[in-house]
C-alpha positions in Angstrom: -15.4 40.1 16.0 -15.6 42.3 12.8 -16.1 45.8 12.8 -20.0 45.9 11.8 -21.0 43.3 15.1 -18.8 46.1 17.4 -20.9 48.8 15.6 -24.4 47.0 16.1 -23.3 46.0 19.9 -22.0 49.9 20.8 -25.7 50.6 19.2 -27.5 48.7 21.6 -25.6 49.1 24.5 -26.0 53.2 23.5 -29.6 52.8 22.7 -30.3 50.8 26.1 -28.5 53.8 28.3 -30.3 56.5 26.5 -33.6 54.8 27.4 -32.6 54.3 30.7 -31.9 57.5 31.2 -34.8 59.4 29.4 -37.4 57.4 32.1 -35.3 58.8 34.3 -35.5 62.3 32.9 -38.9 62.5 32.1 -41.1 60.5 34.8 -42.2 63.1 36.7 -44.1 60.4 39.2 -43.6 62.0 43.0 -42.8 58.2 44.1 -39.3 57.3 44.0 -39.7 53.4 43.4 -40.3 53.8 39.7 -37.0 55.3 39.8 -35.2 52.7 41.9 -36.6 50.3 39.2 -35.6 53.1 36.3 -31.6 53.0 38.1 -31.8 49.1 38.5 -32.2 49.2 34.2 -28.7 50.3 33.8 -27.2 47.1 34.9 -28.4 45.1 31.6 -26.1 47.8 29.0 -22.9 47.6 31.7 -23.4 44.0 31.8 -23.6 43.9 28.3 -20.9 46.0 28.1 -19.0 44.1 30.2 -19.6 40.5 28.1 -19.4 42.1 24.9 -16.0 44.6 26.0 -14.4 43.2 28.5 -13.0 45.0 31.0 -12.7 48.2 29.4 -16.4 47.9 27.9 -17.6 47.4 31.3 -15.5 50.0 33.4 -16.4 52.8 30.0 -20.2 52.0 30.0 -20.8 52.2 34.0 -18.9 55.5 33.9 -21.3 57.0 31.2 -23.9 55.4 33.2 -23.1 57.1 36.2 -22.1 60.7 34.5 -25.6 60.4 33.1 -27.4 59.7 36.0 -26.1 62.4 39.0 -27.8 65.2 37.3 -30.9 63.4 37.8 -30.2 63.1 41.5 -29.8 66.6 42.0 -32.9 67.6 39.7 -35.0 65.2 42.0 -33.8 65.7 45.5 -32.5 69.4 45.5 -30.6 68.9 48.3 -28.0 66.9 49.6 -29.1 64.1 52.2 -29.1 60.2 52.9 -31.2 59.6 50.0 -28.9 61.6 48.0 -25.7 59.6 49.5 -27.0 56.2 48.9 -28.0 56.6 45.5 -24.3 58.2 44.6 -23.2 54.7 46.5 -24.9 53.0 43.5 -23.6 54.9 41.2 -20.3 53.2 42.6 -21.6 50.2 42.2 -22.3 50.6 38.4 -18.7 50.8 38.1 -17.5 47.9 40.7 -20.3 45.4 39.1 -18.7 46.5 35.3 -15.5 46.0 36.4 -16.1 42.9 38.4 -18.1 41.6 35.0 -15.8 42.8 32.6 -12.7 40.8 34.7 -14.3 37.6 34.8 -15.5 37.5 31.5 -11.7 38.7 30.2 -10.2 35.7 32.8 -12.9 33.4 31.2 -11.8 34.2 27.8 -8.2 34.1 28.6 -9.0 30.4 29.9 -10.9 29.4 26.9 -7.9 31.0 24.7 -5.3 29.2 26.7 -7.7 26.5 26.4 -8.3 26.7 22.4 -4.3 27.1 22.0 -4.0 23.5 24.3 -6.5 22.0 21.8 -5.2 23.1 18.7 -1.3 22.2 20.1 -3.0 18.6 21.1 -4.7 18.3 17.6 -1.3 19.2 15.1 0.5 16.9 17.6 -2.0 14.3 17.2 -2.0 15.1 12.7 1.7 15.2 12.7 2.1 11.6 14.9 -0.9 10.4 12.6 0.8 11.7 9.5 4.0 10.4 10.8 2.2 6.8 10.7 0.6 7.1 8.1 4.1 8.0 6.0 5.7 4.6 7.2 5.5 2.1 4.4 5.1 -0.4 6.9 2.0 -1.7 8.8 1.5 -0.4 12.3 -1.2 -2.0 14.3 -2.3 -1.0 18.2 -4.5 -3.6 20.2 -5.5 -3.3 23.7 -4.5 -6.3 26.6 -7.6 -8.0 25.3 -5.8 -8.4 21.7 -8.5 -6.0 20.5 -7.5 -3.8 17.0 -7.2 -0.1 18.5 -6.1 1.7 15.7 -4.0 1.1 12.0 -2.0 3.0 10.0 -3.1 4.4 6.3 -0.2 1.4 4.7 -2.8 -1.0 7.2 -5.7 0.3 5.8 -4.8 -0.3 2.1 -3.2 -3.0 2.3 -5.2 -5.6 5.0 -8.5 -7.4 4.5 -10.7 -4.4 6.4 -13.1 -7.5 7.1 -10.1 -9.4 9.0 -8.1 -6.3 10.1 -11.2 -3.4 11.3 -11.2 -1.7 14.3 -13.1 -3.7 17.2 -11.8 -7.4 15.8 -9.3 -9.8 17.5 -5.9 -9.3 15.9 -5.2 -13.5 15.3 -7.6 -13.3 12.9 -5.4 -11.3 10.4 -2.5 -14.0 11.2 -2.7 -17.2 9.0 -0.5 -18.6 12.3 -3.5 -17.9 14.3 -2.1 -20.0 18.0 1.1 -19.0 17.4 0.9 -15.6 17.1 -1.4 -15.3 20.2 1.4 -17.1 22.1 3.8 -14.4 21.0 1.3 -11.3 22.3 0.1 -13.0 25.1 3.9 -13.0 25.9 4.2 -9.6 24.9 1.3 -8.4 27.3 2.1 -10.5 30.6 6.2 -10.5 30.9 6.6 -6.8 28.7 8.9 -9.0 26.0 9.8 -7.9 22.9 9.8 -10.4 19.9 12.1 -8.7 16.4 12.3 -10.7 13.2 9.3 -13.0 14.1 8.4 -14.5 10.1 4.6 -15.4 9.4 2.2 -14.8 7.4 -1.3 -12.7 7.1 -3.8 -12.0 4.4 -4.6 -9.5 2.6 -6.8 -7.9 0.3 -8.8 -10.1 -2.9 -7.9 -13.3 -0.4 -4.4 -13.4 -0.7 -1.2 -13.9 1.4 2.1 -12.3 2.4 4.9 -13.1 4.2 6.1 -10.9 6.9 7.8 -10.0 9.7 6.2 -9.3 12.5 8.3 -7.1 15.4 6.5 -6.9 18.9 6.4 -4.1 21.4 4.4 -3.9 24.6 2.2 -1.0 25.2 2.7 1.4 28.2 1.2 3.9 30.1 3.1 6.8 32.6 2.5 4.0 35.1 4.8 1.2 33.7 1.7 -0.6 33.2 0.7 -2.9 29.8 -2.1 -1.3 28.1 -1.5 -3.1 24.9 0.9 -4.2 22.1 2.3 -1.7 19.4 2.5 -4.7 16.2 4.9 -3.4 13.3 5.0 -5.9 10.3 7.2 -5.7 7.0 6.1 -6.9 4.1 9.0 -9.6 2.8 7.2 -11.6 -0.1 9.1 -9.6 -2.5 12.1 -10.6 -0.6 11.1 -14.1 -0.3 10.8 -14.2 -4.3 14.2 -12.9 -4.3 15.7 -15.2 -2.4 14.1 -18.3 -4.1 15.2 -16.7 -7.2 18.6 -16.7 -6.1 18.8 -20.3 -4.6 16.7 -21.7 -7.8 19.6 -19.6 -10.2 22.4 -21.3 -7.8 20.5 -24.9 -7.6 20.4 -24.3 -11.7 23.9 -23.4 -11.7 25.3 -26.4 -10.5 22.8 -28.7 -12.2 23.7 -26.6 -15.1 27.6 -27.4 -15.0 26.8 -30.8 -14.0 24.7 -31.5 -17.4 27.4 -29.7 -19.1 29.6 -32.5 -18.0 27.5 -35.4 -18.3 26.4 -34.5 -21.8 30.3 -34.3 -23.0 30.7 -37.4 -21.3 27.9 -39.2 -22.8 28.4 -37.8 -26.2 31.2 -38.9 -27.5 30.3 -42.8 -26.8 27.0 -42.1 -28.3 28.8 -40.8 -31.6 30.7 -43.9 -31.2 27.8 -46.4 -31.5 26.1 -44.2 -34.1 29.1 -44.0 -36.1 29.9 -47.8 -36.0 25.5 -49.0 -36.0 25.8 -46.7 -39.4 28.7 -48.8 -40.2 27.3 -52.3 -39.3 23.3 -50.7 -40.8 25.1 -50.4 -44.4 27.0 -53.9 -44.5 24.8 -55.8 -43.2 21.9 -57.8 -45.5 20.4 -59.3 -42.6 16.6 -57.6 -42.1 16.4 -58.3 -38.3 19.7 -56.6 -37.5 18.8 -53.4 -39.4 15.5 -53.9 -37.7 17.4 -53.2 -34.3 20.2 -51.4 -36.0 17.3 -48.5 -37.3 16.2 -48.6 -33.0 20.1 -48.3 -31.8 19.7 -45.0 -34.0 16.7 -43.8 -33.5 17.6 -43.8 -29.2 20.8 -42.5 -30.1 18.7 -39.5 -31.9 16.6 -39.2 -29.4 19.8 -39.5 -26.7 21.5 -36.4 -28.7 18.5 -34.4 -28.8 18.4 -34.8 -25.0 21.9 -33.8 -24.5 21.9 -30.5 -27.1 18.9 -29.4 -24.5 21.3 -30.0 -21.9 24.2 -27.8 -23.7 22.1 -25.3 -24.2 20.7 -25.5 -21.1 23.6 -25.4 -19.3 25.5 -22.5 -21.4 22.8 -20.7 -22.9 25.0 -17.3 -23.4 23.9 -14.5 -25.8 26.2 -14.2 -28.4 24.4 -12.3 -31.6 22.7 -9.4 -30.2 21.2 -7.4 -33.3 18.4 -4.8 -33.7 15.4 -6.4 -34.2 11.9 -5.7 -34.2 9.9 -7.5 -31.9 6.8 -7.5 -33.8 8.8 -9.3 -36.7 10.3 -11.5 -34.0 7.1 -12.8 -33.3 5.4 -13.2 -36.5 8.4 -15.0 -37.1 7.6 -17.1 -34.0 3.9 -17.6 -35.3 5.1 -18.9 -39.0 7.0 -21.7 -37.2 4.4 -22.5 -34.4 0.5 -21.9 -36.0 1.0 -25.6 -38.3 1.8 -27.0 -34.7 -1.0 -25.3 -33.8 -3.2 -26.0 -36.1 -3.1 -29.8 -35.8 -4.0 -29.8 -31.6 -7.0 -27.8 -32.5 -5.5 -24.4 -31.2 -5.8 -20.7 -32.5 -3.4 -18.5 -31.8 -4.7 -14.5 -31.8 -1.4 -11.8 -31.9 -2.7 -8.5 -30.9 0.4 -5.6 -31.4 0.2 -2.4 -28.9 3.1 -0.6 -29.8 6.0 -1.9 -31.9 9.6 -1.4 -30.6 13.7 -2.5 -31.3 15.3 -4.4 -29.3 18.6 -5.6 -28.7 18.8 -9.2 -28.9 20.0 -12.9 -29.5 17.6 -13.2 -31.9 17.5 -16.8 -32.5 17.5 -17.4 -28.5 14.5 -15.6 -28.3 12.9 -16.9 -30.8 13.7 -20.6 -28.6 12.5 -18.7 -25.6 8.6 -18.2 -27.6 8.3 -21.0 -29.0 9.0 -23.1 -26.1 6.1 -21.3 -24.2 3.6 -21.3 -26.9 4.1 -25.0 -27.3 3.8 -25.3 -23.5 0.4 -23.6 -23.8 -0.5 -25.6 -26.9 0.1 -29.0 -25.1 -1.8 -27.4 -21.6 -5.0 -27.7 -24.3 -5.8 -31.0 -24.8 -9.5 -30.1 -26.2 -8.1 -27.3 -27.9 -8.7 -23.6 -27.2 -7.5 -20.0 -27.8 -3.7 -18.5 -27.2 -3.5 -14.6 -27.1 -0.4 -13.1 -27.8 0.2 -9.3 -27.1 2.9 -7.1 -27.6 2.7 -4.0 -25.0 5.5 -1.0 -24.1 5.3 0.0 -20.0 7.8 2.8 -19.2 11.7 0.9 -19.7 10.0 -2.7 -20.7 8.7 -4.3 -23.6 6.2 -6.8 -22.5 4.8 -10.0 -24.3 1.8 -11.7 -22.8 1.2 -15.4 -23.8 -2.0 -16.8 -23.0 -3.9 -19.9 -22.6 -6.9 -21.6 -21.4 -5.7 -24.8 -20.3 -6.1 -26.3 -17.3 -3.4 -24.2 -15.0 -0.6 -25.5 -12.6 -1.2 -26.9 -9.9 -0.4 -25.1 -6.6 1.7 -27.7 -5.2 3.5 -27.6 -8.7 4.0 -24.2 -9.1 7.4 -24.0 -6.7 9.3 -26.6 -9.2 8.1 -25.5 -12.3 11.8 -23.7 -13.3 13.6 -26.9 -12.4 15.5 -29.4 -14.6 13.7 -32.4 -15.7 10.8 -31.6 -13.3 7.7 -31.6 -16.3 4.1 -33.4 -15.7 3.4 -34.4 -18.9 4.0 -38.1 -19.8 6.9 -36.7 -22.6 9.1 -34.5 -22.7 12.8 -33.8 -20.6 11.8 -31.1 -18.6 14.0 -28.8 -19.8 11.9 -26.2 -22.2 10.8 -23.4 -19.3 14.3 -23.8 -17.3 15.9 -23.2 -20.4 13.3 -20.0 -21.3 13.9 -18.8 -17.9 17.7 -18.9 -18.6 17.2 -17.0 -22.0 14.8 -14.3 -20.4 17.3 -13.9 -17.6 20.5 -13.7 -19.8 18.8 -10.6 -21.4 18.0 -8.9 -18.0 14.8 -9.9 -18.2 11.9 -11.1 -16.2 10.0 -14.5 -16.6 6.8 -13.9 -14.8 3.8 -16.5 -14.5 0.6 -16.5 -13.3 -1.7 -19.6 -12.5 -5.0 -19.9 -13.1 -6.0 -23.2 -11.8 -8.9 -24.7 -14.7 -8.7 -21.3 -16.1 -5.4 -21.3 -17.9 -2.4 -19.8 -17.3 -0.8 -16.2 -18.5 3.0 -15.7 -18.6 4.0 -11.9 -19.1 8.1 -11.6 -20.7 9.8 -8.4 -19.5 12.4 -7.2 -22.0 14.6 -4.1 -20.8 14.4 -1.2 -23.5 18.2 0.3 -24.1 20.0 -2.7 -22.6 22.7 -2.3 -25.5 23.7 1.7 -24.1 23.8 -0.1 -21.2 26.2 -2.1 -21.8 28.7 -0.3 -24.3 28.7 2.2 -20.8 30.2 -0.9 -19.3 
């Protein structure tokens, strides 16, 4: 209460008392009723004394009350009888009815104090538990026995399809695993188990998918009872690319080393028969053996062409690192590749953000881009449009290349990276493995994404400063 509201109610309350009193004063009626009704007035200021002070208010304004009023009892009776006695008596009760008043309205605003202090204790606990979910960077789901969505966290919230994952809907239907999962809770709910670790997966926003893991915990009230499940899932598709990354980088290891082998192996009897079909080619006169003397070494060719993608394949390690411009790399790239191009009906378009050195194998890089712009080129078959661009993000250098082929197919997409795996009717299947080798050896990051009859876009991730890097070493 500020000071001007205690001014206006110590105004009324005075104003009130001092009318009172003046009836009292000034009535000069013989009958003493009016007067009884006059005295009956003061209990509306020492109640509202009492409501708007308290204790003190009421106890302070039945006191003025009563030091007001006496003098009117002696003007009036003149002489001290039972009349006289009974109205002193009230004046008692002035003060017993503003003390009574101004105690239970104190006690009442103690409660409702105690009360507010309970409330406001119950709402920062409730803010800091909320905030304290909400700061987990993992999603925290509770349902009721009835598998009912109670509540999510804020990671929930921005994470989940709302129209899968909103308050009020079954929780199987954010689970791709939709049987299994209700297995798991129904367990959870009638024997109190607890499941860690389960893996599955649920969707997301913009209709996609993650892999999880989902950890279990039954719900419980004071009375040991079920009232629910608390659901916790971590998001592992991050994890899950890493660990395909690492089994497709052993997997190409060993395949590596293996064509490493092979390919020695295999070349030196192929020099052989060139060597010796050359040989045989220049003595001969006789047309039909240079006719299959000119196919022995056109295979061969073709054999050695195979086996130098296999060697480089197998060791493609970085040897001449220089400064070099990327923007020149690629216009470099384009001078080789646009004839190519040109001749399966396909533009290429180079847009250049921002310019920047890098420290590089140059010509290996220059392998890596052209490899993936004639990937795009043969994903045309009509023709079409590649779109190069050259961006800088924070510590990367990234080049976007383009198409608007056809896409990979889904069931594709997990074996696109391995040796010899290609779906085109020609070719070894060793141009992306090999690009993804190149990318990698700089520290780098081969992304792709599909685009099923759309095309597809694959974003290179260059480090900037890799060369301090590694003079620190």
């Amino acid at each position: 209460m500020d000071k001007r509201e205690i001014q206006k109610d110590i105004l009324i309350i005075g104003i009130s008392i001092a009318i009172v009193t003046l009836l009292h004063y000034f009535t000069l009626s013989p009958k003493w009723d009016i007067h009884d009704f006059y005295r009956r007035l003061y209990y509306i200021p020492i109640i509202l004394a009492a409501f708007k002070f308290k204790l003190k208010g009421g106890v302070l304004s039945s006191i003025i009350v009563s030091i007001l009023y006496a003098p009117h009892i002696i003007i009036y009776f003149k002489e001290l009888d039972i009349a006289v006695i009974n109205r002193m008596l009230e004046m008692v009760m002035f003060i017993i009815i503003g003390a009574i008043t101004g105690f239970l309205v104190e006690k009442d605003l103690k409660k409702k104090k105690a009360l507010e202090i309970q409330i406001k204790k119950l709402t920062d606990l409730e803010n800091f538990t909320q905030n304290i979910l909400d700061s987990i960077t993992n999603i925290l789901i509770a349902i009721d026995r009835n598998m009912i969505i109670q509540s999510i966290n804020k990671e929930g919230n921005e994470k989940l399809d709302m129209k899968f994952i909103s308050t009020g809907n079954k929780i199987q239907l954010l689970f791709i695993e939709k049987e299994r999962i209700n297995k798991i809770l129904l367990q959870v709910i009638q024997k109190k188990r607890k499941f860690i670790e389960v893996e599955t997966k649920c969707r997301i926003k913009n209709n996609h998918q993650i892999d999880v893991k989902l950890y279990a915990y039954p719900l419980q009230n004071i009375h040991n009872q079920v009232e629910g499940v608390v659901i916790v899932l971590e998001d592992i598709t991050e994890l899950k690319i890493l660990e395909k990354q690492v089994h497709r980088a052993e997997k190409l290891s060993a395949v590596g080393e293996l064509a490493s082998g092979i390919a020695h192996e295999i070349r030196n009897p192929l020099g052989i028969i060139k060597t010796i079909s050359q040989t045989i080619y220049q003595d001969t006169k006789d047309q039909d053996t240079k006719e299959g003397l000119d196919i022995i070494l056109h295979e061969v060719d073709r054999a050695n062409k195979v086996i130098k993608e296999l060697l480089d394949f197998a060791r493609p390690n970085i040897f001449k690192k220089t400064k070099v411009s990327m923007d020149n790399e690629i216009n470099e790239v384009l001078s080789i590749t646009e004839k190519y191009a040109g001749q399966h009906r396909v533009k290429i378009d180079y847009i250049k953000e921002l310019d920047t050195d890098l420290f590089i194998d140059k010509e290996k890089i220059k392998q890596a881009f052209v490899n993936l712009i004639f990937n795009s080129v043969q994903a045309m078959e009509n023709g079409g449009n590649i779109r190069i661009k050259l961006f800088r993000r924070n510590e990367w250098v990234k080049i976007t290349f383009e198409d608007e082929g056809a896409g990979i197919p889904e069931e594709q997409l997990e074996k696109i990276y391995e040796p010899f795996f290609t779906s085109k009717n020609y070719g070894t299947g060793l141009g992306l493995p090999i690009t993804h080798r190149i990318i990698e050896e700089h520290n780098g990051v081969l992304e792709i994404k599909n685009r099923v009859q759309e095309g597809t876009i694959v974003n290179v991730y260059l480090p900037i400063g890799m060369e301090k890097e590694e003079k620190d070493e």
